[in-house]
C-alpha positions in Angstrom: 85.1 -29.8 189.9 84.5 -33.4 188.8 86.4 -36.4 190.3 86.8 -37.9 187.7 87.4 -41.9 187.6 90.7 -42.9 187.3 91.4 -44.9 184.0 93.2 -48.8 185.2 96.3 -50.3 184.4 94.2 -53.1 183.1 92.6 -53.3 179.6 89.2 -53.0 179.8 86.5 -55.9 178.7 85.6 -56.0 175.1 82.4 -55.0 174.6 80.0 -56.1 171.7 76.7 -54.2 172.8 73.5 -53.9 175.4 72.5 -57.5 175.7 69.9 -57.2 178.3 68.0 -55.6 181.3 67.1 -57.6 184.7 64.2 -55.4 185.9 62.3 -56.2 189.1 58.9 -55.8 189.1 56.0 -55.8 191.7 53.2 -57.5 190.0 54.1 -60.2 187.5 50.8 -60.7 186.0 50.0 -57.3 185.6 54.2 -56.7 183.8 53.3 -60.0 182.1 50.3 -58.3 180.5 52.0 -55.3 179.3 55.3 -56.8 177.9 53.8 -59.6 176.7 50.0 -59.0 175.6 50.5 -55.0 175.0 54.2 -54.9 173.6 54.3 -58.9 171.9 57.7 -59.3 173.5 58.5 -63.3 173.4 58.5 -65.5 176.2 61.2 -68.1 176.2 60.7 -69.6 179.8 58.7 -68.4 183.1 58.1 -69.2 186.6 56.4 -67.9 189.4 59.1 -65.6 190.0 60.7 -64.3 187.0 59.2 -64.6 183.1 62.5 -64.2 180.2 61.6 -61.8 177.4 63.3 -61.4 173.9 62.4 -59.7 170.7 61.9 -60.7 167.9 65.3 -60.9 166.0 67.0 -62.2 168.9 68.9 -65.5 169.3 70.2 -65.0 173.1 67.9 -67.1 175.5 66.5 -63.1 176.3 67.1 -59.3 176.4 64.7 -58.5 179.7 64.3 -60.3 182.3 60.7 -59.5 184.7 61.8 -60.6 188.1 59.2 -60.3 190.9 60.5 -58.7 194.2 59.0 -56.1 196.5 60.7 -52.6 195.2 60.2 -51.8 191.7 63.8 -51.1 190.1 66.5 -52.2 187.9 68.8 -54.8 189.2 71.5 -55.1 186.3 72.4 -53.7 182.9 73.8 -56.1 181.2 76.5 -56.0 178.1 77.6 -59.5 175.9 81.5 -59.6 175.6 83.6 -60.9 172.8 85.0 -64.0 174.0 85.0 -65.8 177.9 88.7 -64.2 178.4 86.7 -60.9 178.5 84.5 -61.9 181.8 88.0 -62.2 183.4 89.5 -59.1 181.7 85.6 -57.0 183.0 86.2 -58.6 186.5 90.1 -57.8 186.6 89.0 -53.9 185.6 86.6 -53.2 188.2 88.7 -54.9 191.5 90.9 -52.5 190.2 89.2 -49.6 190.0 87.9 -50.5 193.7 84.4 -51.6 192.8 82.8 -54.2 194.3 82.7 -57.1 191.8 80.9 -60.8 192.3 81.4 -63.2 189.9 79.0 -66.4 189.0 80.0 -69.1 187.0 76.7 -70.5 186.1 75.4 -66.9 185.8 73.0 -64.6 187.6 69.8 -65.4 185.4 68.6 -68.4 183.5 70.2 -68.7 180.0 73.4 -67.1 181.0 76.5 -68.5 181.7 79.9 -67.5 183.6 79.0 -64.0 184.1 80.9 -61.1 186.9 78.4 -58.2 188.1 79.8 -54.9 189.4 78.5 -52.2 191.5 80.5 -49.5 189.2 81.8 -46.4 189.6 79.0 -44.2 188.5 76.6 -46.5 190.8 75.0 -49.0 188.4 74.8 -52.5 188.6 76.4 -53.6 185.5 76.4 -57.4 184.3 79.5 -58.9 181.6 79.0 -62.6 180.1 79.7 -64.5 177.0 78.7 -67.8 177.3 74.8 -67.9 176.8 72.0 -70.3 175.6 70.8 -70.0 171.9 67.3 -69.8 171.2 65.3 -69.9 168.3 65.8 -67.1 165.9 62.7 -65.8 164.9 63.2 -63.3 161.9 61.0 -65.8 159.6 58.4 -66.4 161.8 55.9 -64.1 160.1 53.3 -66.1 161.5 54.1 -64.2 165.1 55.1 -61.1 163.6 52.8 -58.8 164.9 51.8 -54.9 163.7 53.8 -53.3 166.3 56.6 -55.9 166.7 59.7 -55.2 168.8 62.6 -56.8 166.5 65.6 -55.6 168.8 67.1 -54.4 171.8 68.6 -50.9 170.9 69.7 -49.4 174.2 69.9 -48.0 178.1 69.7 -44.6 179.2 71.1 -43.8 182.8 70.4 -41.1 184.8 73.7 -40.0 186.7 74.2 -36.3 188.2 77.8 -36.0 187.1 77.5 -36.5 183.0 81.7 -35.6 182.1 82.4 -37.9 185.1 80.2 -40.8 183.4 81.3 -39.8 180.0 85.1 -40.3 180.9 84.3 -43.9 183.0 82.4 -44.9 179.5 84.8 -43.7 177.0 87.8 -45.4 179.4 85.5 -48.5 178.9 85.8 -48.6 175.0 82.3 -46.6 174.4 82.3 -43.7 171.9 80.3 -40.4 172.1 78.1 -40.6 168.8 76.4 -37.3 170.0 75.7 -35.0 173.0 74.0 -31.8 174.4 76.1 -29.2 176.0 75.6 -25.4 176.8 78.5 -22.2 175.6 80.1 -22.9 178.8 80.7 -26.0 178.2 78.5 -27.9 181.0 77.3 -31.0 179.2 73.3 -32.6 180.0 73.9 -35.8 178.3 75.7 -38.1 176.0 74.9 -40.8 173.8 77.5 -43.8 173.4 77.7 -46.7 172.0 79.3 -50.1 171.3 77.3 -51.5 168.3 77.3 -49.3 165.4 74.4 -47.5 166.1 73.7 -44.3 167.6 74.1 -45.9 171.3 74.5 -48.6 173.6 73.7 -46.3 176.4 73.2 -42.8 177.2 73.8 -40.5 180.1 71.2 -37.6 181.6 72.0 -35.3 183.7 69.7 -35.5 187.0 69.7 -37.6 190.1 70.6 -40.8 189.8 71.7 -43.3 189.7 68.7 -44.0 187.9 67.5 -45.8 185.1 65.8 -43.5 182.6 64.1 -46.2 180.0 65.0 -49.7 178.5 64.6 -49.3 174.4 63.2 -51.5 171.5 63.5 -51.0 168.4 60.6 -52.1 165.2 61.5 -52.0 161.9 59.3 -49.1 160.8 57.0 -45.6 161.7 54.3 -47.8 161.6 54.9 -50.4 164.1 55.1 -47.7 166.8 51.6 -45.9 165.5 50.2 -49.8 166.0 51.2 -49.8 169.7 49.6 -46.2 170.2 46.5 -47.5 168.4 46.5 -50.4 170.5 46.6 -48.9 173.9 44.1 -46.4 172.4 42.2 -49.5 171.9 42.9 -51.3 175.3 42.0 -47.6 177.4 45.1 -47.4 178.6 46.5 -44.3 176.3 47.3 -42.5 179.4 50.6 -45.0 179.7 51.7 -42.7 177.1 54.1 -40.6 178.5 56.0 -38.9 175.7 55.2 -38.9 171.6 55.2 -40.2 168.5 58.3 -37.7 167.6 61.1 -37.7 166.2 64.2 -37.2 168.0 67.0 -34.3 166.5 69.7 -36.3 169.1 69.7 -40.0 166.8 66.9 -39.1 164.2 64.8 -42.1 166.2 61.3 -41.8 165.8 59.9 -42.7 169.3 57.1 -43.2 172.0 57.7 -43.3 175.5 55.2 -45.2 177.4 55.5 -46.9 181.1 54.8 -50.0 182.9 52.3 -51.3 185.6 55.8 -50.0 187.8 56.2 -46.4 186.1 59.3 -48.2 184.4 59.8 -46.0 181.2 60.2 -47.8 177.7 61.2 -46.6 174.7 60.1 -47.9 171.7 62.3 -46.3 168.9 62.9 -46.5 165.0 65.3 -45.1 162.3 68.7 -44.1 163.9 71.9 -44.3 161.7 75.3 -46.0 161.5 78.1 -45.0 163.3 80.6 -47.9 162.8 83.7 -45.7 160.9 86.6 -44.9 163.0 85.9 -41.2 162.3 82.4 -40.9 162.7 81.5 -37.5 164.0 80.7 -36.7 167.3 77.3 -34.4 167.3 76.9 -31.8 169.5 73.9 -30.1 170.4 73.2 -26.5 172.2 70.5 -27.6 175.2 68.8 -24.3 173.8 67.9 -25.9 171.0 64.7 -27.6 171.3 65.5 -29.6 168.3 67.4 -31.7 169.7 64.7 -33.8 171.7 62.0 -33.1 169.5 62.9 -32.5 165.6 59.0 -31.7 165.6 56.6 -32.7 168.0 55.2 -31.4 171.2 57.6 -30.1 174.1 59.5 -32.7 176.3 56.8 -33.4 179.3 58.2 -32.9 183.1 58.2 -36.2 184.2 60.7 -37.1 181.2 62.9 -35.1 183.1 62.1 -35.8 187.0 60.9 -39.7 187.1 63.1 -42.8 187.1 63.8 -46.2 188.2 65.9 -47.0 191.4 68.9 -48.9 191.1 69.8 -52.0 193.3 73.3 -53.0 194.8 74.7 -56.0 194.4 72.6 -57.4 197.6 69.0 -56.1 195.9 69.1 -52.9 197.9 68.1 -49.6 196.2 71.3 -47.2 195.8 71.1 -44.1 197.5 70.0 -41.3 194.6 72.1 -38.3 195.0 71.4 -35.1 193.3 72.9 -33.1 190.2 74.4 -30.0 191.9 75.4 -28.9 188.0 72.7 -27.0 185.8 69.0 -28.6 185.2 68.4 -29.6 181.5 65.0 -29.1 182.5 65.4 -25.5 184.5 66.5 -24.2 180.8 64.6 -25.6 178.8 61.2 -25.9 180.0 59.2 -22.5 180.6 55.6 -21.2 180.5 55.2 -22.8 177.5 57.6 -25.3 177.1 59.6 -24.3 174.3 63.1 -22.5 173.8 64.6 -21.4 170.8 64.9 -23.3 167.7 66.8 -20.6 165.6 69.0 -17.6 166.4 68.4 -14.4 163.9 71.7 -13.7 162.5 72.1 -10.5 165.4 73.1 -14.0 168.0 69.5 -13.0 169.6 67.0 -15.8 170.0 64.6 -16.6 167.3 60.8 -16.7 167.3 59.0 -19.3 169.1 56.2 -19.0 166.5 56.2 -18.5 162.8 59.2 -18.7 160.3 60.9 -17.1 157.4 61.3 -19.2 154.1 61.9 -16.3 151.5 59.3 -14.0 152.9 58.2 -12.7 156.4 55.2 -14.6 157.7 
């Protein structure tokens, strides 16, 4: 049974969404060239140790952060608060849920001020700050707008082996479930949940973990993302693609998954939908359905499933992974040849993997 976390006394930090993602990296040329050269991501400082990324609609100093260090991972997922009171009220929540909490009042990163990191229940190292240096807006600049431009920062997806355990934590934290996967006995393989009134913030997958899945981007159109295919077509590097062009049934996204120098996953996605009304619908999907990670396209790949980032602690080393005891996603969906169901026949009995009905047999 699931232990779940126990919800504090305390209110819990008001969120306003995913701000940014301090990823360390093992080469900082060769990161430098791919976030920068391959993906147009914008520099707004550097050093020999760390290089501060934003896209292009941003106005925070930067939404990833490219720190050199000897173990490729993800050292902090951070989330922008609604007023300085709320770094206090973020800290105050996690000493009392137990966690182990540090707290920096000239912040953990360049750009950043007062800030509190956590080591949190679920495993991750979670960052909460307000105070933050602006930076040129870029929206206008269609002079550096490129073909496959990277306007915002649309989410995290976390890897966690107990997905009702994290789903609890996150709702107790002020996130809502905009959709999820779940089988007829109820087990549930993920949930998306967000802050910002989009489809999500974060996510949760079921596997071992903790684990950081992908960092996402989003462009403004179809075509941006066919741009950066064509490019690393171009550059002989199309093998970085991991996963797509598709389109996602879980958020409607049109995506690409492709991966750094580091095998760090990055999603670059288009196209969701609003979720801001108090009653938005929560959507739930049947993992049978392989619609709901690929509304067309070809079958989700293995190493969607298996790879990941590491996670550090709060002192840079990796957390221990620890593996999902509940049902595989992955053992029930993928097969011979990838695919499970996408309809039922009206007898309840699983549909045909090939061929379809539309007024006549075929």
């Amino acid at each position: 049974m699931t232990n779940f976390v126990p919800t504090p006394s305390v209110p819990a930090p008001d969120i306003v969404r995913c701000a940014y993602l301090e990823l360390v990296v093992t080469d900082l040329a060769k990161s430098r060239a791919f976030y920068v050269d391959l993906l147009g991501l914008h520099v707004t400082e550097e050093d020999e140790n760390a290089i501060y990324l934003r896209s292009f609609e941003e106005f925070i100093h930067h939404n990833l952060v490219l720190r050199k260090g000897p173990v490729a991972a993800a050292a902090a997922f951070a989330y922008r608060v609604k007023s300085p009171a709320e770094v206090d009220a973020a800290e105050a929540y996690y000493k009392e849920l137990g966690c182990r909490t540090e707290r920096r009042k000239d912040g953990f990163t360049k750009g950043v001020g007062d800030s509190v990191r956590v080591e949190d229940p679920l495993g991750f190292p979670y960052e909460f700050f307000y105070d933050v240096e602006h930076v040129e807006r870029l929206t206008q600049r269609y002079d550096l707008y490129s073909a496959g431009e990277l306007v915002r920062l649309d989410h995290f997806n976390q890897v966690t082996p107990d997905v009702p355990r994290g789903r609890k934590y996150l709702e107790d934290l002020g996130f809502r479930v905009s959709e999820d996967i779940k089988d007829s006995d109820g087990v549930t393989y993920a949930a998306w949940m967000h802050r910002k009134q989009t489809v999500h913030d974060t996510a949760l997958t079921g596997g071992n973990g903790p684990r950081l899945h992908h960092i996402a981007f989003s462009t403004h159109e179809k075509h941006n993302i066919i741009q950066i295919c064509d490019k690393m077509g171009a550059l002989r590097i199309s093998d970085r693609i991991e996963r797509g062009p598709g389109r996602h049934g879980v958020s409607n996204a049109f995506y690409l998954y492709i991966l750094d120098p580091d095998g760090h996953r990055v999603e670059i996605y288009t196209q969701d939908y609003y979720t801001g009304d108090p009653d938005n619908p929560t959507v739930t999907w049947d993992v049978h359905d392989n619609q709901r990670r690929d509304w067309w396209g070809n079958p989700v790949v293995p190493s969607w499933y298996t790879e990941a980032s590491l996670v550090l602690d709060l002192d840079g080393n990796p957390q221990p992974v620890i593996e999902r005891t509940d049902a595989s996603e992955m053992a029930v969906t993928v097969g011979a040849d990838g695919f499970s169901y996408t309809r039922k026949e009206e007898d309840g009995s699983a549909g045909e993997k090939t061929g379809f009905k539309l007024g006549a047999q075929v």
